[in-house]
C-alpha positions, 0 to 999 in steps of 0.5 A, a space after each residue: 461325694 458324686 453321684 449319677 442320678 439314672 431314670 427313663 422316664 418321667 411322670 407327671 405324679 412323680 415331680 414332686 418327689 424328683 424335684 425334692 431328690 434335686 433339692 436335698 442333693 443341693 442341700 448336701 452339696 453333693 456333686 450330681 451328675 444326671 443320665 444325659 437322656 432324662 437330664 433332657 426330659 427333666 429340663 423345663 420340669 425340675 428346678 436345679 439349685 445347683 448345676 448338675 452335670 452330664 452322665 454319658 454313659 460306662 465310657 464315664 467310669 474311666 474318666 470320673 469317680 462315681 461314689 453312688 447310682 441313684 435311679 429313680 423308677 421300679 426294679 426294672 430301672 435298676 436293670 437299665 441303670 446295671 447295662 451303664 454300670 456294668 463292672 465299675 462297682 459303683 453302688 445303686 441306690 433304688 428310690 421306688 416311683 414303680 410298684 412292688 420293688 423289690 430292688 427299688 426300696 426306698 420309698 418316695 416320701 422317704 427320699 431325704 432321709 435316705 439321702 441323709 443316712 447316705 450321707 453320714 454312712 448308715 448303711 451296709 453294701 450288698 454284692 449281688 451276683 449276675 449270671 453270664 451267658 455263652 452263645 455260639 452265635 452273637 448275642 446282646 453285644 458286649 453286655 452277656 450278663 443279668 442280675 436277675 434272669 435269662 429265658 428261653 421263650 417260645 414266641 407269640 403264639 406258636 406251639 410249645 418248644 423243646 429245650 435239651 439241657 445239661 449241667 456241667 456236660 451231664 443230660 439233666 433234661 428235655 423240657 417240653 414247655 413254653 420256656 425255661 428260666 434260670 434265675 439268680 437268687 436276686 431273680 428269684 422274686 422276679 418272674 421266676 417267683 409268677 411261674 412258680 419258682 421258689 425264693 432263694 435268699 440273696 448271697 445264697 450262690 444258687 441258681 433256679 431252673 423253672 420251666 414255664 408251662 411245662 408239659 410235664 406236671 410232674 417236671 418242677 423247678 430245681 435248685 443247684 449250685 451257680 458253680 455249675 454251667 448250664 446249657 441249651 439245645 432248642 427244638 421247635 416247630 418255629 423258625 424262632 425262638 426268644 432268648 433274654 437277658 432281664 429285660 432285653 431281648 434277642 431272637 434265636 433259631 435252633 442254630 444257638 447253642 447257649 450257656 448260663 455260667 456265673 458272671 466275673 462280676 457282681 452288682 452292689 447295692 446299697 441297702 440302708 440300715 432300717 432296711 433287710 431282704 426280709 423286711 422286703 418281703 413281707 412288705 411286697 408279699 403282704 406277709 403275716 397280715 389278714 386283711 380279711 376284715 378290713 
């Protein structure tokens, strides 16, 4: 077996665990491979019993097999961890050192037993669909695509923005707002659910239009198909506008035109067997408990 160990950023609090991940990985005689800019931060910190190798980066997939993608952090490293997976379908493995996570489940004290039921096969894996972003105009170079969400934002603090949008071709509405979401049932949780959005089970095949702010109280978020295409006109009294991916990032101006299709390819992640979507939400949500005594 080969995996890629993939993080951004290492914390004091976090050795421990990140040095036991390393150990029980050389315990298995698993071949590692570390992403070449944290293997650097990690060099001098943590103890290698077994020699680990270097991850580049995608151009590593047409050269080596991958049979796994480690992370290491929050929700938001498995966003960087997907700009490197990309199409190879290599399976992410979330271990939670971040907050809520709802993608990073397995939770730091539980590293060896993950990767012991890893090992032996107890586990399912679950395609995740991602969304795909058209632009008359040059955008986030050769990586168009979300597992979670694509914006459209005003920027700072400058007045609202007028987005036209339309499904399929068909006028569906003028959004006066701060800006306008579309989610995938994976990005339903995301920032999708802190403006209100609903939750959209995983596997669903929908997309979520939420407006951010909107001017309009009586204009709420819809639910379609993620069949459909999804475009945008921008208006504003700003020269620019923000436009993301996830967490990337982009300026645009009124010249964009911009649409949101479902992306040719999904994302895998590897969900152990104690573990399920709604498992994962009533642990992040606090739901089904009163706390009001404790």
């Amino acid at each position: 077996m080969q995996v890629i160990v993939f993080s951004k950023k290492l914390k004091q609090k976090d050795v421990p665990y990140i040095q036991e991940l390393f150990d029980v990985l050389a315990d298995f005689q698993i071949n590692t491979y570390v992403y070449a800019p944290y293997l650097e931060v990690l060099k001098g910190v943590i103890t290698f019993k077994r020699d680990v190798g270097v991850f580049e980066g995608y151009v590593d997939f047409s050269v080596k097999h991958f049979d796994y993608c480690i992370t290491l952090g929050g929700d938001g490293t498995i966003l960087e961890a997907i700009t490197q997976v990309r199409d190879s379908k290599t399976p992410l493995l979330g271990i939670n050192l971040g907050r809520l996570g709802f993608l990073a489940t397995i939770e730091k004290k539980l590293i060896r037993d993950a990767i012991t039921k890893l090992q032996r096969g107890m586990y399912r894996i679950e395609e995740r669909r991602t969304l795909y972003l058209e632009s008359n105009l040059p955008l986030f170079d050769d990586m168009p695509y979300a597992l979670n969400d694509f914006t459209i934002l005003k920027r700072d603090t400058s007045s609202m923005i007028i987005i036209h949008t339309y499904i399929n071709g068909a006028y569906l509405n003028s959004y006066w707002a701060d800006g306008i979401i579309v989610a995938t049932p994976t990005g339903s949780t995301g920032y999708n659910l802190s403006c209100g959005g609903p939750i959209i089970f995983p596997g669903s095949g929908n997309f979520i239009i939420t407006p951010v702010a909107p001017h309009n109280l009586n204009v709420r978020p819809i639910v379609m198909s993620d069949d459909a295409v999804i475009s945008f006109e921008i208006e504003g009294r700003a020269e620019n506008f923000l436009c993301t991916l996830d967490s990337r990032f982009e300026t645009i101006t009124a010249a964009h035109q911009l649409a949101v299709r479902k992306n040719g390819f999904g994302v895998r992640l590897v969900n152990l067997q104690d573990i399920d979507f709604l498992d994962t939400l009533r642990g992040k949500l606090n739901w089904g408990q009163d706390t009001r005594n404790d």
